[in-house]
KOLFI-14896 format. One record per residue: residue in three letters; y, z, x of N, C-alpha, C, O in turn. Coordinates in steps of 0.02 Angstrom, whole numbers, padded with zeros to 5 digits, always signed. Last residue first. Layout:
BEGIN
ALAYZXYZXYZXYZX;...
//
This chain:
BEGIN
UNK+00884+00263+01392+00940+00322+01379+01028+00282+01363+01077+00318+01352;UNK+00725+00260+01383+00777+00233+01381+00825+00275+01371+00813+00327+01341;UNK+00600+00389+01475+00616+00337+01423+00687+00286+01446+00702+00274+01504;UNK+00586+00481+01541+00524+00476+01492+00540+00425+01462+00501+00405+01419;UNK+00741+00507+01585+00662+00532+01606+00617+00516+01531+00625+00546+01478;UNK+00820+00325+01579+00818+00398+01586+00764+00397+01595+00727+00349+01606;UNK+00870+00184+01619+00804+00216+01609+00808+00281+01626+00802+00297+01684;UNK+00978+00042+01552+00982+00119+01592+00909+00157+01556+00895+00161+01496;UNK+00965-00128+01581+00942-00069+01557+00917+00019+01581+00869+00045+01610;UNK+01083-00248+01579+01067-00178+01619+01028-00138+01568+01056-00117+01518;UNK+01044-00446+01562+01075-00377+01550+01049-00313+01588+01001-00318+01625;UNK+00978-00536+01619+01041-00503+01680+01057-00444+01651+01077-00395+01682;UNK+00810-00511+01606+00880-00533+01583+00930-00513+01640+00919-00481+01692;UNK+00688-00489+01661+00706-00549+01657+00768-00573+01631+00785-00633+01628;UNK+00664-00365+01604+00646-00367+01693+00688-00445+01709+00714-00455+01764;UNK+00628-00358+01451+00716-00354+01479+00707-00372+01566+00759-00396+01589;UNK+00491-00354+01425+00561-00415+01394+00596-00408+01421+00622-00463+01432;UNK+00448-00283+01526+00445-00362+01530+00451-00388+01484+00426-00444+01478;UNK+00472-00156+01474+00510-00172+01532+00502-00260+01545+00547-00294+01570;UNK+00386-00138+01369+00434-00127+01344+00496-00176+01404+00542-00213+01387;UNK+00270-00135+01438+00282-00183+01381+00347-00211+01383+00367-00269+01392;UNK+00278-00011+01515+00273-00067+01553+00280-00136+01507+00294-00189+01535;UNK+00309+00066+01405+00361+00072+01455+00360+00001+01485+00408-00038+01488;UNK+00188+00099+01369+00232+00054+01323+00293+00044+01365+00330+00000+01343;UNK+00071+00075+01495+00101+00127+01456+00131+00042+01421+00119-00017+01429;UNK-00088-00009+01522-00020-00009+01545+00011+00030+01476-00011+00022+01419;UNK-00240+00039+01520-00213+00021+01498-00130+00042+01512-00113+00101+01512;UNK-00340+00072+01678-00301+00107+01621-00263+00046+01592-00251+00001+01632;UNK-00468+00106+01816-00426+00056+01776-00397+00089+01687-00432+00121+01648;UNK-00498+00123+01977-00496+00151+01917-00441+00098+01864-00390+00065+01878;UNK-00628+00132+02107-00605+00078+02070-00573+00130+01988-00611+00163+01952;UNK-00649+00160+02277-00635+00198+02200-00588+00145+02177-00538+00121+02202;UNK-00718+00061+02377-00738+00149+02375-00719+00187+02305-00754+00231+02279;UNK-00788-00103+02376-00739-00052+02327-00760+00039+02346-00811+00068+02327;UNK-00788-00210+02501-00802-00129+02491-00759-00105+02450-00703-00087+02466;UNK-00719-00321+02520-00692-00273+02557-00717-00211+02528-00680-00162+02526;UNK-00781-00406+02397-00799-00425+02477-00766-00372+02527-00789-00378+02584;UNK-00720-00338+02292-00805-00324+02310-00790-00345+02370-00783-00298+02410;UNK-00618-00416+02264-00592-00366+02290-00659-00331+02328-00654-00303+02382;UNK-00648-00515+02209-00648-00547+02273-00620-00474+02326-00607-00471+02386;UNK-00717-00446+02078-00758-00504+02144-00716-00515+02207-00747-00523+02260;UNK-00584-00427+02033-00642-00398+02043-00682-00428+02102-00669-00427+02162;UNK-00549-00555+01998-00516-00504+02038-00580-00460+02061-00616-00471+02110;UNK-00653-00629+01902-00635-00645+01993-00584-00615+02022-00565-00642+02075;UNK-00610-00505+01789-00681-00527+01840-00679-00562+01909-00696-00536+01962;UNK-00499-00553+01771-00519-00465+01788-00581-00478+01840-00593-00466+01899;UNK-00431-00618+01694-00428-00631+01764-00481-00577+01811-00491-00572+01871;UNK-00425-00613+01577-00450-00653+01586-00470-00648+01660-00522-00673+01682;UNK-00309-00499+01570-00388-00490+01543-00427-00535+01588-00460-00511+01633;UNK-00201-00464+01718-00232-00521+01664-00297-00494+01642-00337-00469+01682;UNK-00177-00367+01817-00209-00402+01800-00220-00417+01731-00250-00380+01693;UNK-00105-00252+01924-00081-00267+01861-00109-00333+01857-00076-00373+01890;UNK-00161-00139+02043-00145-00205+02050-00115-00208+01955-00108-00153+01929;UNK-00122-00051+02191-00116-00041+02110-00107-00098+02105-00066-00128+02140;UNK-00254-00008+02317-00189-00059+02284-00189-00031+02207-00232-00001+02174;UNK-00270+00057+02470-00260+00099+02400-00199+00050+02353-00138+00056+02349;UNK-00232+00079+02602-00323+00035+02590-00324+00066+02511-00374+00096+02491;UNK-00080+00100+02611-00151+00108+02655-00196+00057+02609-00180+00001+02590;UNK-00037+00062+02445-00027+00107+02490-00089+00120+02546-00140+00147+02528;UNK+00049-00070+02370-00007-00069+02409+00010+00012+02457+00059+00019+02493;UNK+00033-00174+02226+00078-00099+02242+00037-00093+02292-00021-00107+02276;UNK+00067-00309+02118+00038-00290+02180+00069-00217+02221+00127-00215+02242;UNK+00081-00399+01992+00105-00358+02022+00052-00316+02075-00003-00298+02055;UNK-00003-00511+01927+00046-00505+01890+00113-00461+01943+00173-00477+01942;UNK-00112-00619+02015-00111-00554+01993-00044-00528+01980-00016-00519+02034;UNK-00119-00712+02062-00117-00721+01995-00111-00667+01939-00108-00661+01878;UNK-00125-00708+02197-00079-00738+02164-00064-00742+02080-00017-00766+02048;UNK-00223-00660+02281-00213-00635+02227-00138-00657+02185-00106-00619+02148;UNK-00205-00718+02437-00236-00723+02397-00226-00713+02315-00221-00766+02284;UNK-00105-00639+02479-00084-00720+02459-00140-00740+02420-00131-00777+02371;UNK-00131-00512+02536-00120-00519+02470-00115-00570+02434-00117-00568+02372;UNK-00237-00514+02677-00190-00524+02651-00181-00524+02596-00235-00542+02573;UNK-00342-00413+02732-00285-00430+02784-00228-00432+02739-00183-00390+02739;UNK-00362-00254+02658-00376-00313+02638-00287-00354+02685-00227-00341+02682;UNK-00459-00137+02752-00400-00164+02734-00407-00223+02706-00457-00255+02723;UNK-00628-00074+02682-00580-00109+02728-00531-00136+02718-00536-00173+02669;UNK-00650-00013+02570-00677+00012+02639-00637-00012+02684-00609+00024+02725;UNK-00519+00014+02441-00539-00024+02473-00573+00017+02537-00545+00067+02560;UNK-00463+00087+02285-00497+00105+02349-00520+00041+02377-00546+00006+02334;UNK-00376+00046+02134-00439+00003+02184-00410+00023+02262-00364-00003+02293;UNK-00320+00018+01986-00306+00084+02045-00367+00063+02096-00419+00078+02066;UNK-00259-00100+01871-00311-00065+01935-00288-00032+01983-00242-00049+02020;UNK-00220-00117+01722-00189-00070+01780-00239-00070+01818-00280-00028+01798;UNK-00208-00250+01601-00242-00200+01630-00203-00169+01711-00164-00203+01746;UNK-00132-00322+01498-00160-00340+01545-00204-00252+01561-00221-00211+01518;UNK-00008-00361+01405+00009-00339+01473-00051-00330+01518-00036-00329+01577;UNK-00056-00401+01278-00028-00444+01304-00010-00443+01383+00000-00493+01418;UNK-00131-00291+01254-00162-00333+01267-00129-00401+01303-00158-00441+01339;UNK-00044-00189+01216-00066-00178+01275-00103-00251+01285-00100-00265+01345;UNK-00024-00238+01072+00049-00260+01107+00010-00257+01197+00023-00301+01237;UNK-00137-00199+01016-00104-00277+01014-00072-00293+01068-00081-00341+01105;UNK-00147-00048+01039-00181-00114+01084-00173-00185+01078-00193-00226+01119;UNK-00039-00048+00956-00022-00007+01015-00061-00064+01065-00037-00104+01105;UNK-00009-00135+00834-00019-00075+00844-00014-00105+00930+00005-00158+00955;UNK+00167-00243+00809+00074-00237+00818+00065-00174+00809+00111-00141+00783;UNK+00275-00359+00875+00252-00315+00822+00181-00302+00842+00146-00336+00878;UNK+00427-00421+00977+00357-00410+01004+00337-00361+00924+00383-00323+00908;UNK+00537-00442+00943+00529-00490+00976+00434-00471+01002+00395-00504+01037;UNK+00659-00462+00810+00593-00429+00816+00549-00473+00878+00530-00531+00866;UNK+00827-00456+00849+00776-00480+00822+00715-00459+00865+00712-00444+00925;UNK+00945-00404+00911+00934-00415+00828+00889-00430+00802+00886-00428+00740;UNK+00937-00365+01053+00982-00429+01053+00973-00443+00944+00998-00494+00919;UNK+00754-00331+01014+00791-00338+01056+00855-00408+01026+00845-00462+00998;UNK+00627-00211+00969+00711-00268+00952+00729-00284+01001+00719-00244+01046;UNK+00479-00222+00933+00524-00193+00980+00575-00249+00959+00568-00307+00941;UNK+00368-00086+00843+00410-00155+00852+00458-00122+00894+00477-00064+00903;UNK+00215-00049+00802+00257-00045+00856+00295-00107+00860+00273-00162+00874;UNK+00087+00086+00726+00123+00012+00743+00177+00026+00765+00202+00083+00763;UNK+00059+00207+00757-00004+00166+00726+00043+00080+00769+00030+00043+00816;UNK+00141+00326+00861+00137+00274+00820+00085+00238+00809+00053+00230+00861;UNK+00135+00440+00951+00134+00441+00872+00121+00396+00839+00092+00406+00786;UNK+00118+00389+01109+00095+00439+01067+00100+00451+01006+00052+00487+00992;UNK+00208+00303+01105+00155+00286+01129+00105+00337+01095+00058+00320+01060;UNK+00337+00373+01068+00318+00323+01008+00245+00313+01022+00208+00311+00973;UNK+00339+00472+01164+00343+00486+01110+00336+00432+01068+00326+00454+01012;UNK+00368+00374+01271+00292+00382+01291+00286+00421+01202+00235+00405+01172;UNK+00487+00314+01257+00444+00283+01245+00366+00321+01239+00318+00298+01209;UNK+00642+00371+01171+00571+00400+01210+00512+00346+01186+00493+00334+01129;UNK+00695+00330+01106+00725+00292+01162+00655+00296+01202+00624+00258+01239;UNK+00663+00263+00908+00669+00320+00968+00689+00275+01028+00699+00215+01025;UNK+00618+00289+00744+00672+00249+00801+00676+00306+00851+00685+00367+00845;UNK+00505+00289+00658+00536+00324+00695+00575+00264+00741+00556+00210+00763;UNK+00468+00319+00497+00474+00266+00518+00521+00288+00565+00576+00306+00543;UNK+00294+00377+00385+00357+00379+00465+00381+00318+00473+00348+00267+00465;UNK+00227+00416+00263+00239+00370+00297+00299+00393+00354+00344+00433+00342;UNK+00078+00542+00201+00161+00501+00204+00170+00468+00248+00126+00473+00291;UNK-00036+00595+00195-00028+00531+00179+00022+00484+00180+00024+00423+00171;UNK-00075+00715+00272-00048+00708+00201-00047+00646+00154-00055+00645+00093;UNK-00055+00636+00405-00121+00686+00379-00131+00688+00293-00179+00668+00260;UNK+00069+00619+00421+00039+00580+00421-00037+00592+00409-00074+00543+00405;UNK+00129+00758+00436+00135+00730+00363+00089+00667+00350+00070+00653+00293;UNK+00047+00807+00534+00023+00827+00482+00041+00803+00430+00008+00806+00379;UNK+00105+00727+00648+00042+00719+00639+00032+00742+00558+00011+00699+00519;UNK+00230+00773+00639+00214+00702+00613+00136+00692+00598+00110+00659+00552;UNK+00191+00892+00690+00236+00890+00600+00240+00830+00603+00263+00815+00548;UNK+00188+00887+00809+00120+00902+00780+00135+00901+00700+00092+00910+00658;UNK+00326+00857+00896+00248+00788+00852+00196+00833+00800+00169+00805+00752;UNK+00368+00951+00853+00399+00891+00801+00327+00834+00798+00296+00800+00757;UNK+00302+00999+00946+00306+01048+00873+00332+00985+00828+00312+00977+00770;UNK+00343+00964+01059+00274+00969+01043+00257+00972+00980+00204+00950+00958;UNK+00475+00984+01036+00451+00897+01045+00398+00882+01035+00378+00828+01014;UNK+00493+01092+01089+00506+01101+01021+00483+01007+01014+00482+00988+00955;UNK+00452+01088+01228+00382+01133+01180+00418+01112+01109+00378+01113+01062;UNK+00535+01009+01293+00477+00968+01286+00454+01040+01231+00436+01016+01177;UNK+00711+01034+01191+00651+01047+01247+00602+01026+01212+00597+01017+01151;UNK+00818+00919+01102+00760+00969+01095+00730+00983+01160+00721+00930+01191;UNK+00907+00829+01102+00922+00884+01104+00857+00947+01140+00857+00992+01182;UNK+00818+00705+00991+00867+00728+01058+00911+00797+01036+00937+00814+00983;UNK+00724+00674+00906+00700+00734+00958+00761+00757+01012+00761+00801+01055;UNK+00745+00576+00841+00765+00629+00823+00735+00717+00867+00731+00778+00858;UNK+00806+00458+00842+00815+00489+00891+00809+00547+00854+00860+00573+00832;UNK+00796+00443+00667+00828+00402+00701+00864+00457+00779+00918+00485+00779;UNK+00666+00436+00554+00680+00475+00618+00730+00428+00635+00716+00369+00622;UNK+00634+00439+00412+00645+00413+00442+00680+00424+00473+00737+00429+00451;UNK+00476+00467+00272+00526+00502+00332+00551+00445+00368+00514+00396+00369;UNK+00428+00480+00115+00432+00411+00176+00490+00482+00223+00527+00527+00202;UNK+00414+00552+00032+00346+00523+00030+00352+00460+00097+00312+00419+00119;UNK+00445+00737+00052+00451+00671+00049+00391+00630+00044+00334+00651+00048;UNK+00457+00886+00009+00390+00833-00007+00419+00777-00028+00427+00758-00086;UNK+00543+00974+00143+00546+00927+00068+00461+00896+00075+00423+00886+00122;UNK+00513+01018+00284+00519+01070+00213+00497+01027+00144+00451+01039+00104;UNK+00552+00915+00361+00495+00940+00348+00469+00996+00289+00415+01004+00263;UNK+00720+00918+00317+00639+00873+00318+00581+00883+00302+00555+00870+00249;UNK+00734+01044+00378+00740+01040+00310+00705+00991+00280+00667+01000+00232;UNK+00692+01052+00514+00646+01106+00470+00676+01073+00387+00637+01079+00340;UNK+00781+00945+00560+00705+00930+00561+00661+00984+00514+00609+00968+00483;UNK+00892+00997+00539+00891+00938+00494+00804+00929+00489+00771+00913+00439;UNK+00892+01118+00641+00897+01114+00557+00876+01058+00500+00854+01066+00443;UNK+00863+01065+00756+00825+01090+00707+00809+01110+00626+00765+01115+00584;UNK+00984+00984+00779+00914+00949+00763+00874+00991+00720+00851+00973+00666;UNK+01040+01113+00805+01084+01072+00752+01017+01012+00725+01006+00999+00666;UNK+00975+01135+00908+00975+01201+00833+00996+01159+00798+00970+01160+00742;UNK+01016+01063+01001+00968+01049+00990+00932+01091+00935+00873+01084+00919;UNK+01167+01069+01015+01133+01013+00970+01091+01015+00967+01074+00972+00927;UNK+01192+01235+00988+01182+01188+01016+01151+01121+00989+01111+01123+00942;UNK+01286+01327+00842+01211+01293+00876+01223+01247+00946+01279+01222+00947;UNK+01391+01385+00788+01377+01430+00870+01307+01368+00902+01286+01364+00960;UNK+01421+01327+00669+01452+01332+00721+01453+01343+00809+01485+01326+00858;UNK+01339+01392+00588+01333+01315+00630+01361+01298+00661+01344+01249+00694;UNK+01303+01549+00601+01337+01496+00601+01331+01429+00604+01296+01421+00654;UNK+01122+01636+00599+01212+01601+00642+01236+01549+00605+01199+01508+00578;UNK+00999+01641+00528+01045+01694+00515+01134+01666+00561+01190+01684+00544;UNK+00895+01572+00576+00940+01529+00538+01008+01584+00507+01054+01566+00470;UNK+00822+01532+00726+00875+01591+00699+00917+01568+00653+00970+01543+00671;UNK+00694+01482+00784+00746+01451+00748+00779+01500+00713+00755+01509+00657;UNK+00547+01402+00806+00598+01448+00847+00670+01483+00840+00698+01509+00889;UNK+00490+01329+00756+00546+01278+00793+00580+01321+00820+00630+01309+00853;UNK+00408+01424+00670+00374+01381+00740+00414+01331+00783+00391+01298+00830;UNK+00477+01451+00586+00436+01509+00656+00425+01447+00697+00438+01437+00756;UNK+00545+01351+00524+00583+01405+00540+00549+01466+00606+00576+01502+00647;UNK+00392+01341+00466+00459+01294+00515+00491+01309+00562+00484+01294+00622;UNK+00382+01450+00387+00353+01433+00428+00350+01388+00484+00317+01393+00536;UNK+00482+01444+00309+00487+01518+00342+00438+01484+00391+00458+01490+00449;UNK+00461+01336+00212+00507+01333+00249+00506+01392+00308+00536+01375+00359;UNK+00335+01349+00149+00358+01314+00228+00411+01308+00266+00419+01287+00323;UNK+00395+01451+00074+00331+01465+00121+00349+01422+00189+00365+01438+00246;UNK+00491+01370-00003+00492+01422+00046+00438+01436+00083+00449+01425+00143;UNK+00505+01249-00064+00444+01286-00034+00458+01326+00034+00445+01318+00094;UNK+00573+01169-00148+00581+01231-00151+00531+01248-00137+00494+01267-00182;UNK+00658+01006-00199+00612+01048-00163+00629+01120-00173+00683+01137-00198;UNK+00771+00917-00192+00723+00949-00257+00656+00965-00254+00609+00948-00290;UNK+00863+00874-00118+00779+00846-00117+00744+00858-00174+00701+00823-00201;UNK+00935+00997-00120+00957+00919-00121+00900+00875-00154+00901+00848-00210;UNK+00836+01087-00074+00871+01067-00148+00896+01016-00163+00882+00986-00215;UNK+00850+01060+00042+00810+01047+00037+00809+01059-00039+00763+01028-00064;UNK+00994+01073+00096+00949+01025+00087+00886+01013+00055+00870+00955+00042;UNK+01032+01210+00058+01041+01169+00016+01000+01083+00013+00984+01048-00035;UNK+00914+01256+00162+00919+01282+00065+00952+01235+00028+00927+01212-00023;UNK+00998+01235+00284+00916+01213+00252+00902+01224+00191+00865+01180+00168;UNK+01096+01289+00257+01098+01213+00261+01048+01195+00250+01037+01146+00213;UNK+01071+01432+00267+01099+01397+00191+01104+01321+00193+01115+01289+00141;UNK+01030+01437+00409+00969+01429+00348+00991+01411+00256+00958+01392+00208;UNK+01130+01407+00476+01086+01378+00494+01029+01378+00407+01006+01335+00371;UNK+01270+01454+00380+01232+01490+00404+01190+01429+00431+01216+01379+00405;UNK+01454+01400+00374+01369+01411+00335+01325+01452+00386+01353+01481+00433;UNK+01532+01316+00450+01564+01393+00403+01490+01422+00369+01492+01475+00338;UNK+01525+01203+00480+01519+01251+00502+01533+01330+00497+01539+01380+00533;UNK+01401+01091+00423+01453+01141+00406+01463+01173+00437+01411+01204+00449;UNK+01342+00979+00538+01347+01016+00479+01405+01061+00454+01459+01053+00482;UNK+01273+00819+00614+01324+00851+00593+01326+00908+00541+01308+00885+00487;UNK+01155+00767+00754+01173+00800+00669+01232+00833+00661+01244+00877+00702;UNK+01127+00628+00794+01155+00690+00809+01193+00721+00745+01239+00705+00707;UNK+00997+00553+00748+01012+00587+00816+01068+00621+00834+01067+00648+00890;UNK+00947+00607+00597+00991+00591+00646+00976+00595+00696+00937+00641+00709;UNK+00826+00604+00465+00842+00632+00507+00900+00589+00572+00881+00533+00588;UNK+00798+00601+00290+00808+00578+00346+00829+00635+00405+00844+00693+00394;UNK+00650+00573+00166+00692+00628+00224+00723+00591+00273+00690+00550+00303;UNK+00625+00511+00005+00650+00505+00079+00676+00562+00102+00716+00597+00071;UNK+00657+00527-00126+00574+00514-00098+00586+00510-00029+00531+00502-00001;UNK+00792+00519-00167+00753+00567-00211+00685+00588-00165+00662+00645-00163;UNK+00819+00399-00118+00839+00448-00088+00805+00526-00107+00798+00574-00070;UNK+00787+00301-00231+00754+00290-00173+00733+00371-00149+00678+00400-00152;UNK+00898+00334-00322+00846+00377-00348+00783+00350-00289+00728+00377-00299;UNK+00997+00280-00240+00997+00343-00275+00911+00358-00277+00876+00387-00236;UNK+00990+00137-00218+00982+00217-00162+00973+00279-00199+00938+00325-00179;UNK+00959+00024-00276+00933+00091-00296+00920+00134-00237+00869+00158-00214;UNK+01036-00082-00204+01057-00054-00277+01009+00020-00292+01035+00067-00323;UNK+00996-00067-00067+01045-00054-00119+01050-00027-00149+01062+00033-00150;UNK+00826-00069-00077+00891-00005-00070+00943+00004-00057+00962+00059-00038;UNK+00741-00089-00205+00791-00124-00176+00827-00075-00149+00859-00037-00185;UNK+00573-00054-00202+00656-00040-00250+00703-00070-00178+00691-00067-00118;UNK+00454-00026-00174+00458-00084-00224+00516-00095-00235+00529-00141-00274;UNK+00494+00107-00074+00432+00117-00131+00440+00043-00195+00432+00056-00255;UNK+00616+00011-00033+00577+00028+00012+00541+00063-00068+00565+00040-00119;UNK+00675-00157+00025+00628-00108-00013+00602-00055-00001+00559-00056+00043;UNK+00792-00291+00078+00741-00228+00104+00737-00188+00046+00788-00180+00013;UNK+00818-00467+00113+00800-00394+00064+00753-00354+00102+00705-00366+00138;UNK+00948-00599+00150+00874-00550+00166+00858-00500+00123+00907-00491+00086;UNK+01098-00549+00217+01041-00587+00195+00975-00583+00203+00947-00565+00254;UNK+01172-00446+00242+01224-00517+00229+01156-00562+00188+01164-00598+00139;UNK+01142-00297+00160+01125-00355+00217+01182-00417+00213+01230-00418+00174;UNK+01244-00163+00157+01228-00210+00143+01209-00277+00178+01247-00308+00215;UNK+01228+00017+00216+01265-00065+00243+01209-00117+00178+01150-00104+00163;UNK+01163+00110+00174+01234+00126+00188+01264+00057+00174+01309+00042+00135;UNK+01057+00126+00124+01086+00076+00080+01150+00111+00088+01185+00136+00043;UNK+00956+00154+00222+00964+00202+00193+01012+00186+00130+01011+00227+00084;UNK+00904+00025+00272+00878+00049+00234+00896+00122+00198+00859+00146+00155;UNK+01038+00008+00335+01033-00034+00283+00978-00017+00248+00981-00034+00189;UNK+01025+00098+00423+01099+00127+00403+01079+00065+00332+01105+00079+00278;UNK+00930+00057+00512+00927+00097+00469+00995+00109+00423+00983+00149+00379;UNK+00982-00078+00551+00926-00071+00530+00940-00009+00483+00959-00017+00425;UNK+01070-00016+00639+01111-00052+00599+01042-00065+00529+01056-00060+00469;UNK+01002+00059+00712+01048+00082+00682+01064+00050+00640+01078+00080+00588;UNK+00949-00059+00810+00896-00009+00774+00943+00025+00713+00918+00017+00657;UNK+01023-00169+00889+00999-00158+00804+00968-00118+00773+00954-00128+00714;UNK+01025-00138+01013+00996-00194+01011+00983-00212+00924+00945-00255+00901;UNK+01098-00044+01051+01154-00125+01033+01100-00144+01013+01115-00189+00973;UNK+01024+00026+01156+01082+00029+01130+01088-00032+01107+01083-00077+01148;UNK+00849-00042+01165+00891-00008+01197+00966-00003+01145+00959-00032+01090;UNK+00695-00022+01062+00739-00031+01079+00827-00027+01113+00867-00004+01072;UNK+00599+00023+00944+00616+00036+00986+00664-00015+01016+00669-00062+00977;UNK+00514+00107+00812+00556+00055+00807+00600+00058+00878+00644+00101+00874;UNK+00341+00130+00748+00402+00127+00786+00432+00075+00788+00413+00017+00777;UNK+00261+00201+00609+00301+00160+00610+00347+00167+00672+00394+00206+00663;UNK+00117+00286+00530+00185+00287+00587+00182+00258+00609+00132+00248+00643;UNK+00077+00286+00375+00082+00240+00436+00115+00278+00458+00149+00313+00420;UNK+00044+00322+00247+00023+00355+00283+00025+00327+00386-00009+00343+00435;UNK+00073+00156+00185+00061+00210+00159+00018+00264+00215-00041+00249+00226;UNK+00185+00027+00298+00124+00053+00246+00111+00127+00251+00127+00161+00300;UNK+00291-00065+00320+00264+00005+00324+00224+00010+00283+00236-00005+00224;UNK+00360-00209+00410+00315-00191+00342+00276-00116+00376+00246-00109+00430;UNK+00488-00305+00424+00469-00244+00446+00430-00207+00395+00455-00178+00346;UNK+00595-00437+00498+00546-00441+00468+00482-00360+00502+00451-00354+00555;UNK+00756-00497+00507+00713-00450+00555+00665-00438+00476+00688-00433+00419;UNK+00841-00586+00534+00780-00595+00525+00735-00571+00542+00687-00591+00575;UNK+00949-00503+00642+00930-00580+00632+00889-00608+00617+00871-00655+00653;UNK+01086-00411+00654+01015-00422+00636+01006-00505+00629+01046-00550+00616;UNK+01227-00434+00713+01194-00390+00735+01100-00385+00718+01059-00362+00758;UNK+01328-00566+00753+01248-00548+00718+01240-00497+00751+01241-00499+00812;UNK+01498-00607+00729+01432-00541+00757+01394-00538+00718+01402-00517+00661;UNK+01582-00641+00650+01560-00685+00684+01496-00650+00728+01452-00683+00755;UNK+01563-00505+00525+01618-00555+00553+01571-00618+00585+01527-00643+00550;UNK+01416-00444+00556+01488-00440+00568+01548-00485+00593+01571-00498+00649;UNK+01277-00471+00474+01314-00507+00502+01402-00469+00497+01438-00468+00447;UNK+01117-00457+00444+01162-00417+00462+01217-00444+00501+01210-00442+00563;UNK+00951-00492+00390+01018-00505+00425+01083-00484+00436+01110-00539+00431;UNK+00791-00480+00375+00860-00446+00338+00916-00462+00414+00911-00443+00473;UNK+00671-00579+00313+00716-00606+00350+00794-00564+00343+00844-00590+00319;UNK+00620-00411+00230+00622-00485+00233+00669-00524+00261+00724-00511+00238;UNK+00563-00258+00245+00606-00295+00260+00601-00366+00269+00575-00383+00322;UNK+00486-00107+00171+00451-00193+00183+00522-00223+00208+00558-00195+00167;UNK+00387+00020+00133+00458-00006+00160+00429-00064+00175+00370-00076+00188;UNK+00254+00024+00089+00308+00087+00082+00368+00060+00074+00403+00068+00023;UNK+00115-00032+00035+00160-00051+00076+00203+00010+00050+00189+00040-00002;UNK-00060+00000+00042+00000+00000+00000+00062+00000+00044+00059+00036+00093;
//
């Protein structure tokens, strides 16, 4: 059963394409990534499924409903979340979670107290006094509080230390347990590598790579970690091999499916001592659309930044 669906949705400022036929199908109990550097449209994306922005062209749905014209009662079935949350500051941490989650037309305290323990989370201060990463928390315990039937993350781990990042994944895991749907925009790659069923990447407005995880790994090949007995004189050989890392008698090679076997083989004639092989992160996907543009892509820790 489909959740959210986007059809050739276009997004045009003035003489600025920001979207460009961007084509985006969620299904029921999915997590959904959406990745890509600054500018490249992820925002502009969401800000149209939340039926801030109007497409120039194209349609987006999300439970069958146009979300335009029917944000309202869409909004009723949705949690969102920011990457940088704004609140009252005259309130308490936990009257923001109360009203949100009324908003919603929810009222499960239980989980809510239980959120609230496990994000660590003093909802007795101000909003005033939070750091952005209390200011996340709030939006993420009130989320998680509601019985949404679609969530949609936009950066929503920034701020947070790695243990409260632990805690956000293990609350994707469980709504996705439940049956609800995710649809996460993030910078953190190895955090999408880890949550997501499927995986799109934008770039420049348009959808330039879709799939689950081993679709997209398939296109990049394989990682060899390969011990050699004896030096291998030269590398000219292996020309076909994508990337070549050489420490002592210890190559990291990056190989083609196809290619694996007469790699292999010609690596046998120098004594394999330790042969190890892994599927390439999303990082390494992610890096051979852009390795080839002039544009700059700034690589924080774990990700894009």
């Amino acid at each position: 059963m489909t959740i959210l669906r986007t059809e050739n949705l276009t997004k045009k400022f003035g003489s600025f394409t920001a979207l460009n036929g961007v084509n985006i199908e969620v299904d029921k109990g999915e997590v959904y990534g959406f990745i890509g550097p600054n500018g490249a449209g992820k925002s502009t994306t969401i800000r149209i499924l939340l039926g801030i922005l109007k497409p120039t062209i194209g349609e987006a749905q999300i439970f069958g409903q146009d979300v335009w014209k029917n944000a309202v009662n869409i909004h009723k079935r949705i949690a969102y979340v920011p990457g940088d949350v704004n609140l009252w500051p005259n309130l308490t941490g936990g009257e923001v979670i109360d009203l949100l989650v009324k908003l919603r037309g929810s009222n499960n305290k239980s989980k809510r107290e239980e959120l609230i323990e496990r994000f660590n989370f003093d909802p007795t201060k101000k909003c005033r006094t939070y750091s952005k990463g209390n200011r996340q928390k709030v939006a993420l315990i009130a989320a998680f509080s509601s019985d949404a039937d679609l969530y949609i993350f936009d950066e929503p781990t920034s701020g947070l230390d790695p243990l409260m990042e632990k805690v956000f994944h293990e609350c994707v895991f469980e709504v996705k347990k439940a049956g609800k749907s995710v649809f996460l925009s993030s910078h953190i790659l190895s955090e999408v590598e880890k949550l997501c069923d499927k995986i799109a990447i934008i770039r420049e407005g348009q959808i330039i790579e879709h799939g689950t995880l081993n679709d997209l790994r398939h296109l990049t090949g394989t990682i060899l970690v390969v011990e050699t007995q004896r030096p291998i004189p030269s590398l000219d050989e292996f020309k076909d091999v994508k990337k070549i890392e050489r420490n002592d008698q210890v190559y990291s090679l990056h190989v083609d499916h196809d290619q694996l076997d007469s790699v292999i083989k010609r690596l046998s004639q120098f004594g394999i001592a330790k042969l190890e092989s892994a599927p390439p992160a999303l990082e390494d996907l992610f890096l051979k659309h852009y390795e080839d543009t002039n544009k700059s892509v700034d690589l924080g820790v774990g990700g894009l930044s």
